[in-house]
GUNUKE-276573 format. One line per 3 residues: number of its first residue (from 1); for each residue x, y, z of C-alpha. Coordinates in nm, 4 decimals, always signed. Layout:
N
NUM	X:Y:Z | ... $
//
This chain:
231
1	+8.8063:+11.5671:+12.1645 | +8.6831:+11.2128:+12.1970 | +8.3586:+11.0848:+12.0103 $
4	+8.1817:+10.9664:+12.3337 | +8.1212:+11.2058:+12.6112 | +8.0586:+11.1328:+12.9918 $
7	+7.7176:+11.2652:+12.9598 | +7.3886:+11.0488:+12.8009 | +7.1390:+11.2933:+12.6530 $
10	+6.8002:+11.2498:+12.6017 | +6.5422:+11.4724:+12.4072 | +6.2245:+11.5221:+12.4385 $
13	+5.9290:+11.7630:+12.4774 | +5.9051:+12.0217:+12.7365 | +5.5635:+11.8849:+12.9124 $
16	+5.7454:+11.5301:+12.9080 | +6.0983:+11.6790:+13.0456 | +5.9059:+11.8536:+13.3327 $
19	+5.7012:+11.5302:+13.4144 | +6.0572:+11.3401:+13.4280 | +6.1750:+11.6051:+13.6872 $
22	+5.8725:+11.5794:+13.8809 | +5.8942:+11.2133:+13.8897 | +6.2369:+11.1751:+13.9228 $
25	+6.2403:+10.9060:+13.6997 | +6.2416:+10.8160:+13.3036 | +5.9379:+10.5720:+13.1904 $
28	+5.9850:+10.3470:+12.9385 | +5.8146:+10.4209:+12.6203 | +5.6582:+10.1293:+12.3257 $
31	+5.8815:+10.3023:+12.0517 | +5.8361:+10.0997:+11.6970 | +6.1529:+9.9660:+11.5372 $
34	+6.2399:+9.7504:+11.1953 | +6.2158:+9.3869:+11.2933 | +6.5727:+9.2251:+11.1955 $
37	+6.5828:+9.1485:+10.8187 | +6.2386:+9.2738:+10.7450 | +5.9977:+9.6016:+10.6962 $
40	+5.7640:+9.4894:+10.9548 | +5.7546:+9.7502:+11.2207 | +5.7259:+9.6610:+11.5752 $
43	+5.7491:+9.8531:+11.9304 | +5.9624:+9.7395:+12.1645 | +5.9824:+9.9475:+12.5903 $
46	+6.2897:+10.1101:+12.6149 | +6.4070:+10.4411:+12.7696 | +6.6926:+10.6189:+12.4876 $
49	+6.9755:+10.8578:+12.5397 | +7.2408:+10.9647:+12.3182 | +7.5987:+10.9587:+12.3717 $
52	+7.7512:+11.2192:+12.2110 | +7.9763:+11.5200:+12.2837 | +7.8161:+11.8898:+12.2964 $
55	+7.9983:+11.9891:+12.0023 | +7.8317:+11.6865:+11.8042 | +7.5135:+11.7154:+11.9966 $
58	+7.4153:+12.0345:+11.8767 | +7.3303:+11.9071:+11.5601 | +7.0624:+11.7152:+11.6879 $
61	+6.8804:+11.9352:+11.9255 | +6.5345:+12.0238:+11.8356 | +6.5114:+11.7093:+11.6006 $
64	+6.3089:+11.4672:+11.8927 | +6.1389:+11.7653:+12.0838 | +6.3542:+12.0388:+12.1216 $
67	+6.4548:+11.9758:+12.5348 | +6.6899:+11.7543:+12.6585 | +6.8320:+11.6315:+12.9975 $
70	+7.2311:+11.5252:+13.0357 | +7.2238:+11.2474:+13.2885 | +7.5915:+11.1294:+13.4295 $
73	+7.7247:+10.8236:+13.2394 | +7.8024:+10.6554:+13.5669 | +7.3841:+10.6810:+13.6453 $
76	+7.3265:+10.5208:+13.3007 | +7.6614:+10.2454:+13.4004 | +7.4630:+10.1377:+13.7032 $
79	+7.1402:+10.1321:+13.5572 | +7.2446:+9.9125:+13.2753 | +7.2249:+10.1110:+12.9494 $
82	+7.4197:+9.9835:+12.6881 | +7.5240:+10.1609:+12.3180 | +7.2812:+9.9788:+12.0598 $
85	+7.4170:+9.7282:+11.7600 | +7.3813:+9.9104:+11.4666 | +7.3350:+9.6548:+11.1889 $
88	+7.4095:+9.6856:+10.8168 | +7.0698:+9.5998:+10.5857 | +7.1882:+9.2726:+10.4320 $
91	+7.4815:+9.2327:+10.6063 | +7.6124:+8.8419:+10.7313 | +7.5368:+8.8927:+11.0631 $
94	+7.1774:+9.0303:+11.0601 | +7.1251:+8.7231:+10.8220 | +7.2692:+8.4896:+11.0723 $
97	+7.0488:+8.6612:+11.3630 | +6.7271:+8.6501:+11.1822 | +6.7698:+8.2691:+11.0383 $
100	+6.8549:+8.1759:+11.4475 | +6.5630:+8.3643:+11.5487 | +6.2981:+8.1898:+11.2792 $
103	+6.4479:+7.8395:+11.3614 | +6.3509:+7.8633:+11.7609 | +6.0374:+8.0341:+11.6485 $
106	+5.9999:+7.6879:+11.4975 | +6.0697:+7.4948:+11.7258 | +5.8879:+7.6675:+11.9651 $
109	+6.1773:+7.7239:+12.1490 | +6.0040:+7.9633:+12.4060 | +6.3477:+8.0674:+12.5836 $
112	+6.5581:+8.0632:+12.3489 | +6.3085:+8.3108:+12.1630 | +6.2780:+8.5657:+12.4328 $
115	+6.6334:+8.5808:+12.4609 | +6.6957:+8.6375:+12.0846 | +6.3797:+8.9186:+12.1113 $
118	+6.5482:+9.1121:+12.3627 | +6.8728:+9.0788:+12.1442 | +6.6525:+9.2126:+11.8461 $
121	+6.5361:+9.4919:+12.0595 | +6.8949:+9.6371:+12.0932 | +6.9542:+9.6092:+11.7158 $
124	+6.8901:+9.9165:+11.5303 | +6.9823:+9.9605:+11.1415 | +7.2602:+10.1906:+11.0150 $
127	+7.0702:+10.4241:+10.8061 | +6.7030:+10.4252:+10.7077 | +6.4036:+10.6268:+10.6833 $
130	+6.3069:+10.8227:+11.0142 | +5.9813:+11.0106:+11.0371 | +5.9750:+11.2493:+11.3795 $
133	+5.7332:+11.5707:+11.4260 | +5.5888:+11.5468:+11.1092 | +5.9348:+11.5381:+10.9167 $
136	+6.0257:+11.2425:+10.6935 | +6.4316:+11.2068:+10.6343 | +6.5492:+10.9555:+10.3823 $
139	+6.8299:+10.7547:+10.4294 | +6.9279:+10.8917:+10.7653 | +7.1803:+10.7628:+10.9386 $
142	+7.0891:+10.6599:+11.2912 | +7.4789:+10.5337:+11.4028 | +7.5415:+10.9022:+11.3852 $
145	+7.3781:+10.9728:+11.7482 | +7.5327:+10.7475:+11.8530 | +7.2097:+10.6161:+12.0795 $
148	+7.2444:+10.4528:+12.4434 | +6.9720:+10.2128:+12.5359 | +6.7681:+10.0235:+12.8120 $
151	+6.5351:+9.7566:+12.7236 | +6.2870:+9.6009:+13.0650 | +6.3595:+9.2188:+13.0058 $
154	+6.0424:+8.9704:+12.9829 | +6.0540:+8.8678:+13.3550 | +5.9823:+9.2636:+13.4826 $
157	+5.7330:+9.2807:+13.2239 | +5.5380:+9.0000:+13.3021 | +5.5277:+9.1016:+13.6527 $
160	+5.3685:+9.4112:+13.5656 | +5.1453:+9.2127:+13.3068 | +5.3083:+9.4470:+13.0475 $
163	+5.4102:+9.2874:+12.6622 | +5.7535:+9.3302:+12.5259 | +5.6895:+9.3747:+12.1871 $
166	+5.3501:+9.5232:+12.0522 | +5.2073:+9.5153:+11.6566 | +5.1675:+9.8112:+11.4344 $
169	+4.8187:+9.7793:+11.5127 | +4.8472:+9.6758:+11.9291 | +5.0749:+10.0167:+11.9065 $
172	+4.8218:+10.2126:+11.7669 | +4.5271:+10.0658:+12.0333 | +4.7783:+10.1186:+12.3175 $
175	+4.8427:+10.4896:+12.2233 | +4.5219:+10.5695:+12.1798 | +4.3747:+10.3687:+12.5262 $
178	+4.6396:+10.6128:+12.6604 | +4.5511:+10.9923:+12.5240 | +4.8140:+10.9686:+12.2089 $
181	+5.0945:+10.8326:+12.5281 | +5.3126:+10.5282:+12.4781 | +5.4674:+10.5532:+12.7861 $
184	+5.4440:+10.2108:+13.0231 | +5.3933:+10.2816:+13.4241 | +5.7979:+10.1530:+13.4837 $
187	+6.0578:+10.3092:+13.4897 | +6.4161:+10.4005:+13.5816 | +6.4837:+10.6287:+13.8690 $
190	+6.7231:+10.8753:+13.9354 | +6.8881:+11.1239:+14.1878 | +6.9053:+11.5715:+14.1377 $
193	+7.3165:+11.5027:+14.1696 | +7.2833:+11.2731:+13.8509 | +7.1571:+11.5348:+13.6289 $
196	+7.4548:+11.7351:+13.4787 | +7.3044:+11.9903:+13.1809 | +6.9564:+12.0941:+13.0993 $
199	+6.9278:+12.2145:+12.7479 | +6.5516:+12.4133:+12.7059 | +6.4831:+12.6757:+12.3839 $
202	+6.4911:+12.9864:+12.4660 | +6.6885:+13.2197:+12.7315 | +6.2864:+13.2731:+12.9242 $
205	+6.2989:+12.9281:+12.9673 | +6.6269:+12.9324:+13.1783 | +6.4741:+13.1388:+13.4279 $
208	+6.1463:+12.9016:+13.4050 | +6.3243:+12.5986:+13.4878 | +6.5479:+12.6917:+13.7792 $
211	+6.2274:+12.7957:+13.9442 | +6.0524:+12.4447:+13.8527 | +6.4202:+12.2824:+14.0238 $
214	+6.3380:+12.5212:+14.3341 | +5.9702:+12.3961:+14.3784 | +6.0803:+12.0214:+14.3442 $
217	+6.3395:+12.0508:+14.6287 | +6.6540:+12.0092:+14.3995 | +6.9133:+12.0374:+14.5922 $
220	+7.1690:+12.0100:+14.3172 | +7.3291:+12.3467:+14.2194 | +7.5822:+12.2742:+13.9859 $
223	+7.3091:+12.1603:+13.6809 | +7.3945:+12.3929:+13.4341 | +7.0930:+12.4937:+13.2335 $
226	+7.1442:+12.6508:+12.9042 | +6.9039:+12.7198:+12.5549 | +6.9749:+12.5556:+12.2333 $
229	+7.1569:+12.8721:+12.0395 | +7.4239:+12.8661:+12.3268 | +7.4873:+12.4896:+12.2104 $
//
């Protein structure tokens, strides 16, 4: 079996995976990464999926909300998601990223700097410290799921008077201006044929979910839904 899949996966809560069904559309969500060569934190938009098979998925399910929605890789092909650059702490090339990036800071370099930002905001370390639903992991090793990515580039953004990159502390203001919600009011579309799987907890939430489908008008009967112990 290969180590990539033709599905993109992405987890979440159950309240947030009905509201994407019911929208027909992912939001992009301020989500804080480690700024190149640093410890600052900082949140960059950007709607995530992994890209891993079921038998590797499995291991993951329940970790970022305990729901998840297999989209067709074509969707995510046309929509422009692209695999993240995992980066190595010290390595030569996140010290050659992060010198270019603080020499057009500079120089004031304003275009030069956006472009390196959104560069930045598909660069995610190898292995560090993740903290998700109140569980702190040491040393975990993010290239492992293997994560899919879309960033909104400055020029959307700015249209919708929306910043790319927010502080610890804009983060925290934004969330709480918007009921403990980092979602932004953009997003990514999608059709009922380009959902493939449906993963919920339990076998009563099988049931609970075809019915939701049936009251949205999908018209898509060959999603196969499923609960996490069958994974």
């Amino acid at each position: 079996m290969g180590l990539s899949s033709n599905i993109l996966w992405h987890q979440t809560k159950k309240s947030n995976l009905i509201n994407i069904l019911r929208l027909k559309n992912f939001l992009f969500s301020y989500s804080k990464e480690r700024f190149i060569k640093t410890n600052i934190e900082i949140a960059f938009p950007m709607i995530s999926f992994c890209d891993l098979p079921l038998s590797e998925f499995a291991g993951y399910i329940g970790k970022y909300g305990g729901y998840s929605i297999g989209m067709s890789r074509e969707w995510g092909r046309i929509n422009r998601f692209n695999p993240v650059w995992y980066c190595e702490s010290n390595s030569l090339i996140e010290h050659q990223l992060s010198d270019l990036l603080l020499k057009h800071i500079v120089n004031k370099k304003i275009r030069d700097v956006s472009l390196l930002l959104e560069l930045n905001a598909y660069i995610k370390p190898v292995e560090g410290e993740l903290n998700v639903k109140g569980h702190r992991y040491s040393n975990y090793r993010f290239m492992d799921e293997r994560e899919v990515r879309l960033v909104p580039d400055f020029k959307v953004l700015n249209k919708n008077k929306l910043k790319f990159i927010l502080t610890q502390e804009q983060y925290i203001k934004y969330k709480n201006t918007n009921k403990n919600n980092s979602t932004l009011p953009l997003g990514i579309p999608f059709d009922w044929k380009d959902i493939k799987y449906i993963v919920v907890q339990n076998e009563a939430n099988i049931d609970e979910f075809k019915k939701i489908l049936a009251i949205l008008g999908c018209d898509n009967n060959k999603i196969s839904i499923f609960h996490q112990q069958q994974v």
